[in-house]
N, C-alpha and C positions, 0 to 999 in steps of 0.2 A: 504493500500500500504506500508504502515511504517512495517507494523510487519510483512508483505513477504519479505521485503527488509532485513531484520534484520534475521528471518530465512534461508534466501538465505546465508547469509555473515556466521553465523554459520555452516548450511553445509557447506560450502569449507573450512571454517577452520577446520573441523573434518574431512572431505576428506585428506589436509592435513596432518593432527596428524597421522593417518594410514601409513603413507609412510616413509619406513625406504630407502632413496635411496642414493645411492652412487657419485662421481664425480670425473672427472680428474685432474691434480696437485697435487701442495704441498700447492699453496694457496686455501681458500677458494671464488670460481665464485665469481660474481657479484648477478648472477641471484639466486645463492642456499640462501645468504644474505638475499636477498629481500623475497625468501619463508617462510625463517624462521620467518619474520615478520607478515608475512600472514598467520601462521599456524602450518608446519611443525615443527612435534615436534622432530624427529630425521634425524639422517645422519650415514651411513654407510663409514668407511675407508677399504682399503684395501691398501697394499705394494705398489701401486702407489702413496698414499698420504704422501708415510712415508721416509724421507732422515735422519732422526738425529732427538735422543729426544727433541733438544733444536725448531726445527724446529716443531716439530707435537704439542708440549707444544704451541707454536704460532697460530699454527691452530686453538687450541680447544680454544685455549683465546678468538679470534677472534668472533669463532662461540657462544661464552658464550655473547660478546661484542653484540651481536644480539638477542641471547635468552637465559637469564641465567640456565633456567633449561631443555636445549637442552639435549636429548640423543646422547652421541656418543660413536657408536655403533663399533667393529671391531672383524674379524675372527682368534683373535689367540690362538689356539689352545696347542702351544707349540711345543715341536715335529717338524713336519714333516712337519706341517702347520702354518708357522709364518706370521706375519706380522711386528712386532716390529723389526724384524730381519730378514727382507726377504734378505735384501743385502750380510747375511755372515751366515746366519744359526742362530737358535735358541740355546740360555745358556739353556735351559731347556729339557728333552726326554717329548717325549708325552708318550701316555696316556696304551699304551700297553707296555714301555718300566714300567711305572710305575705300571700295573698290574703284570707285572712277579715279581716285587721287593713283592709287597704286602704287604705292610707298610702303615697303611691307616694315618698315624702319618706322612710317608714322603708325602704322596700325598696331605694331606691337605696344609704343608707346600711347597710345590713346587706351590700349586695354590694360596696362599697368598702373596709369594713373586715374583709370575706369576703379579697379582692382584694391586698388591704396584707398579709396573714399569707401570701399564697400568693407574692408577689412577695419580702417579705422573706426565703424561702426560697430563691428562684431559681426558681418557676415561673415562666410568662409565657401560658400556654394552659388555660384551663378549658375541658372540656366541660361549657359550661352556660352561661345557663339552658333548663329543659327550658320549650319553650313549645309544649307540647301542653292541647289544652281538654280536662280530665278528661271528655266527655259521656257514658259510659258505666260507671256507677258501681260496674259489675264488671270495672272493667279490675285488673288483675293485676301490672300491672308499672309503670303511671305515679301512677296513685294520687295520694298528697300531695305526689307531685315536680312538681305540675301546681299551678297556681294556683290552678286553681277550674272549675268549670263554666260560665261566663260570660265567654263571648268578650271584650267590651271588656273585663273588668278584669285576661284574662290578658294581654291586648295593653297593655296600661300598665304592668303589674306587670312583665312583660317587656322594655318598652324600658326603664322606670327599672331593671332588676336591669344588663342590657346595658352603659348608661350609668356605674354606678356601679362595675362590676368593672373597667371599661377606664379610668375615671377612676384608678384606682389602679395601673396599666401591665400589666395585664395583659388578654389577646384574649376574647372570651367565642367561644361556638361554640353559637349557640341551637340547640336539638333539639326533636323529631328530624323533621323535614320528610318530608312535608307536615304533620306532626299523628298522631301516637297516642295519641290518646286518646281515641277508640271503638273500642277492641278489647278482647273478654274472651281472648286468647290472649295468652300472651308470650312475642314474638321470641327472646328466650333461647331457646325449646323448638322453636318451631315458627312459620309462616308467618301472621301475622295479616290476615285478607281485610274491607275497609272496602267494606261495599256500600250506599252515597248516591249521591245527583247529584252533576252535577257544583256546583247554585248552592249545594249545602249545604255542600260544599267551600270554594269561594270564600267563605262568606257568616262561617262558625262555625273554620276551620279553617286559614286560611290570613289569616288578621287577623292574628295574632297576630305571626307572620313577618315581615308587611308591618311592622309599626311596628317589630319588633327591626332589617332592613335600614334603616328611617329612622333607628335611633338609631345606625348605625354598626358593626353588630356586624359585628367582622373573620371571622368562619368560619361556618358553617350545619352541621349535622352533620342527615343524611341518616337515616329510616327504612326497615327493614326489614321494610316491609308492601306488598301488595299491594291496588292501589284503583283497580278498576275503570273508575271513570268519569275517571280522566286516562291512567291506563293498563291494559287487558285482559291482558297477556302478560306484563309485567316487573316485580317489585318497586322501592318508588322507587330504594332502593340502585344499581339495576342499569338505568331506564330513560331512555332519551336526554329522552324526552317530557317529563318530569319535571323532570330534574335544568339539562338543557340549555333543553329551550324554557320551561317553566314558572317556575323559580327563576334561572337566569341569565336569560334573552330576556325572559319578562315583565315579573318582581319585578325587575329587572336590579338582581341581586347579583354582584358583582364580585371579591368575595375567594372565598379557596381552600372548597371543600365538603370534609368532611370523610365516611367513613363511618359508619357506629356498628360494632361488633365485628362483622369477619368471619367470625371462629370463633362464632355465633351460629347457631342452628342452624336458623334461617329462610332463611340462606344458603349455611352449611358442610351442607347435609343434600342440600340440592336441585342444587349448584351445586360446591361444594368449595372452597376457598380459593382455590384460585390461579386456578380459571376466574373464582370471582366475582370478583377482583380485576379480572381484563383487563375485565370485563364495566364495572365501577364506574367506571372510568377510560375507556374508549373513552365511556361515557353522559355524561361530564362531571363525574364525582368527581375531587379533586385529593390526594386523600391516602386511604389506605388503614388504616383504626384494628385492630389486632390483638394481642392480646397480653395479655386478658383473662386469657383459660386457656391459650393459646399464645404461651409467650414464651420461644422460643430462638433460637438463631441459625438453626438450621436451615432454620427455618418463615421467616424472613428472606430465606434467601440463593434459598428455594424461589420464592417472592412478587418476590422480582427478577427471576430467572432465567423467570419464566411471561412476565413484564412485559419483557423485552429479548427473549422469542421470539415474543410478539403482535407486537411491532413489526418486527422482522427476517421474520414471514412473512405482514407485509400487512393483519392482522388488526386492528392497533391503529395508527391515523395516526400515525407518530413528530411533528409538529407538535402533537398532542394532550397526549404526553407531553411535551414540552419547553413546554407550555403550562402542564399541572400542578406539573410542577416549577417553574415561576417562579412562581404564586403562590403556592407553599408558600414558598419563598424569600422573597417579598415580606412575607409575614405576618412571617418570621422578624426581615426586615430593619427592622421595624417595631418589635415589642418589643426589639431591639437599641439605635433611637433613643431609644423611651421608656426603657430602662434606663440608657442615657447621660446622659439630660436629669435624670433621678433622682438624679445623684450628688450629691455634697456641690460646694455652688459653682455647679451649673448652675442654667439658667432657662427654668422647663418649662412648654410651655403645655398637655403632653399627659401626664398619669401622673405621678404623685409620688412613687411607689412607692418605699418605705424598702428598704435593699440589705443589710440582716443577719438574720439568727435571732432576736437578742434583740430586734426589736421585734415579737413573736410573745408574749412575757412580758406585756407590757403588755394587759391586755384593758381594752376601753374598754366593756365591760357592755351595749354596743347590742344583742347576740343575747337576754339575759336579758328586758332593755326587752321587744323584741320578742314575744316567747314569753310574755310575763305578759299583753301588750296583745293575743294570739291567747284566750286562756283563755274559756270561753265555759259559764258554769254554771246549771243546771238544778236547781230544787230547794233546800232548805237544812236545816241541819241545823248542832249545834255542834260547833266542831272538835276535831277530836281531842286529848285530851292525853295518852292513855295509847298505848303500842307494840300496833300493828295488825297483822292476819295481810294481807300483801299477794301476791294471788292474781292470776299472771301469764297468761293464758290464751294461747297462741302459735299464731298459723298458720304454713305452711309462709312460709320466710321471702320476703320478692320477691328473684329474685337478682342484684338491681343494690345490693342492701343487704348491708353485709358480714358472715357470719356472726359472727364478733366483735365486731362493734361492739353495745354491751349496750343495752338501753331499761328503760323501764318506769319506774316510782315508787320502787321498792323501796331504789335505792341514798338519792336523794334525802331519802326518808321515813325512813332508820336515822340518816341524820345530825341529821334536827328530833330525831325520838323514839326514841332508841337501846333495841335490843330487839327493834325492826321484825322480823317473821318474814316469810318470803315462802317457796311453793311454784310449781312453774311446771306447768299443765295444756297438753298440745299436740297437739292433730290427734287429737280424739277421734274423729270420725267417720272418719279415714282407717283408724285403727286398730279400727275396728269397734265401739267401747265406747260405751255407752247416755251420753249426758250425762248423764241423772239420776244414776247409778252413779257418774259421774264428779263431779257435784254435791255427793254424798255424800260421796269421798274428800275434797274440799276443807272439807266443812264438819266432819268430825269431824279434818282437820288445824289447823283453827281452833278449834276450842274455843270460849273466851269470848270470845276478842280480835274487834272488831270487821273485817268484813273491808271489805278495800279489794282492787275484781275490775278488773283491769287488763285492756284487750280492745285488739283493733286490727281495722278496719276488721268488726264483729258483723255486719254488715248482709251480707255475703258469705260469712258461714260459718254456716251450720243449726248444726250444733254446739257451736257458742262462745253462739251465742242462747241453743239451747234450754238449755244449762247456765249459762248467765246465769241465766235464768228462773226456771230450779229454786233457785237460789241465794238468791235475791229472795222465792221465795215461803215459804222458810224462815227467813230473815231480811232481814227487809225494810231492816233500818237501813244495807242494807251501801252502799257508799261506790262507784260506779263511774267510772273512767275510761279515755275513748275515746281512744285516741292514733293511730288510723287515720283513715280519710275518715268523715267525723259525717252518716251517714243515718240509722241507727234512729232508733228513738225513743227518748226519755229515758229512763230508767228509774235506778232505786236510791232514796236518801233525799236523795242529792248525788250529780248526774252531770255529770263533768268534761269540755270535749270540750276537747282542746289542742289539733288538726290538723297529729300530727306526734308523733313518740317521737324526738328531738332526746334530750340529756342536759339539755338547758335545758328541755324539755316538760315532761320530768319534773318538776323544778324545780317550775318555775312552779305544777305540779300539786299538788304534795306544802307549798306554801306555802299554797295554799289549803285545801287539807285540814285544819292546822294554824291555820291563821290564822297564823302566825309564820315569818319571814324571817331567815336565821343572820345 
């Protein structure tokens, strides 16, 4: 009875270890406390947890004050997709503003000093970088979190991002394997289906991976697509073929796999949380990411409780589990070391990672460097010196980007030329209304002022075009910038592409409009 009682308590502690889940506030629950005590070797942040560095350095203390070598894990990307900075926009361009630059010297450093501000906090786990090859320029949800459309240079861009985030102590978690980024569907909503060969796979899609596992990257985070030519029946989330023999046996990746959000509704739709869980983990996933839109305890204790009854009746090899629980442990024990080697006095040959808040104060201006050196202009024309009507045109947002977090020109552009107006035009064509009509509204909300038409990714929305269009052919002087993926074609008097709506994009954009730098 002693020794079922003692393997009983092991399972749930490795049911917990698996579970990367997320929670509401700024403080750390009661109840997330108490798991950690019981197991739970990580916790996911997102922009709900985050008000000020001094405030989230609190958090992590806290959740360290429970479990010293807790994983805390968060999604920032940089770019487009902050969290550190979900309130005002990210100091840093993501990841396609930084492939156009193609500087694998800036990118390393952009993710070290990405690295140094998340570690100064007390993270030690990014999901990121996404090393997906944008190849299908209506994809929906990777976009400018891709590097680019060009296998090798997302495969450099990607070891140097790798490199330089872990340089600084903290794990990177390349996404999302095998590659999403041929797909016009997003996993958020629904199941994305990749139908190539298999050598197009290998050739365009899995490069990328290979060199992030050659630079060391401690975690891989798994996609939630379906692709036929490795596997017919299972998404990679969920398939042995994939996760197991292609990413461990071939690529022989050796740290924990991660999943991308379970509550994602390519898996929660088909599958439900807790079966996809047992399913991720019997295929060879080592932790279980949740807690996007589901983050209680509940949905916790559910996702253990599925996870210690696959194992008790057969379904899920308990060696399997006790295999994912050690290297989620491992990874832990690892940022642990590098945090150690980080103090004041030691001598580190791995992460140098600063151990406070304030040195989060200090920006060392390499984001702005970067995002001016992405700037890519079209046309000319003189700058502005009087206050511009700045015309925001919105799609529906992607929702890996947080609706909070602001873009655009407009705040940038009131600070050179105080005055700046701006209106924001969004999803005309969802809402039925003619672009021209809507053309119209923005040109009689402009008057004289010259207009500056802020777009994002025009090439994928009829809409945003054809009222671009009409815009243009009324006044032609007006001023365009692209702060999504740069396929159209150029158009306005001056067309901005920054590849990327960062707060430094903007920046960057709004200096060039001006000619003048504050």
């Amino acid at each position: 009875m002693t020794t079922l009682v003692s393997s009983t308590d092991t399972l749930t502690r490795d049911a917990l270890a698996v579970l990367q889940p997320g929670f509401l506030g700024t403080t750390a629950p009661d109840w997330l406390l108490r798991r950690l005590g019981e197991g739970l070797s990580s916790v996911g942040l997102f922009g709900r947890n985050i008000a000020s560095p001094e405030q989230l350095a609190a958090l992590t203390e806290r959740l360290r004050a429970e479990r010293d070598d807790v994983l805390v894990a968060i999604d920032e990307e940089g770019g487009d997709v902050t969290r550190l900075e979900v309130g005002h926009g990210s100091s840093f361009p993501g990841n396609y503003a930084l492939g156009t630059v193609d500087d694998v010297d800036l990118t390393r450093a952009v993710a070290r000093e990405l690295g140094r501000r998340l570690a100064a906090c007390g993270v030690n786990l990014n999901w990121a970088p996404s090393a997906d090859v944008n190849s299908n320029q209506d994809n929906p949800v990777i976009g400018v979190r891709s590097f680019g459309a060009d296998t090798p240079l997302v495969a450099r861009h990607t070891a140097a991002y790798v490199e330089g985030l872990q340089s600084a102590g903290v794990a990177a978690c390349t996404k999302h394997f095998p590659g999403h980024g041929d797909t016009s569907v997003d996993s958020h909503h629904a199941m994305p289906r990749i139908d190539v060969d298999l050598d197009t796979v290998n050739a365009r899609d899995l490069l990328p991976f290979r060199a992030a596992i050659a630079a060391g990257s401690k975690s891989v985070m798994s996609a939630h697509i379906l692709l036929p030519a490795l596997d017919p029946d299972r998404p990679a989330t969920l398939s042995r073929r994939i996760l197991t023999g292609l990413l461990r046996e071939e690529l022989g990746f050796q740290g924990p796999i991660i999943t991308d959000g379970m509550e994602m509704q390519a898996i929660a739709s088909a599958y439900g949380i807790e079966r996809g869980s047992v399913l991720a983990i019997a295929a060879g996933a080592d932790a279980i990411c949740v807690g996007g839109g589901l983050a209680d305890e509940d949905t916790v204790l559910r996702l253990r409780d599925a996870l210690v009854a696959a194992v008790r009746n057969g379904e899920l090899p308990e060696e399997r589990m006790a295999d994912a629980a050690a290297r989620v442990r491992g990874l832990a024990d690892w940022t642990r070391r590098v945090r150690g080697a980080s103090e004041p006095g030691a001598d580190s040959q791995e992460g140098t990672a600063p151990g406070t808040a304030s040195a989060l104060v200090t920006d060392t201006g390499i984001g702005l460097v970067a995002a001016r050196r992405a700037v890519r202009v079209t046309g000319s024309a003189e700058p502005l010196t009087e206050a511009p009507y700045v015309a925001a045109f919105t799609p529906v947002a992607n929702i890996a980007v947080g609706e909070e977090t602001p873009w655009g020109v407009a705040a940038e552009l009131g600070r050179l030329l105080p005055g700046t107006e701006t209106g924001s035009y969004s999803g005309a064509g969802a809402a039925g209304k003619d672009p021209v009509a809507l053309a119209g509204e923005l040109l009689a909300a402009a008057g004289d002022r010259t207009i500056v038409a802020v777009v994002r990714d025009a090439h994928r929305h009829r809409w945003m075009s054809d009222a671009l269009d009409a815009v243009l052919a009324a006044r032609p002087g007006t001023f365009v910038v692209e702060m999504g993926v740069n396929e159209a074609e150029p158009r306005g008097a001056l067309h901005i592409a920054t590849h990327g709506a960062a707060r430094v994009c903007g920046q960057a954009a709004a200096e060039v409009i001006t000619g003048r730098r504050e």
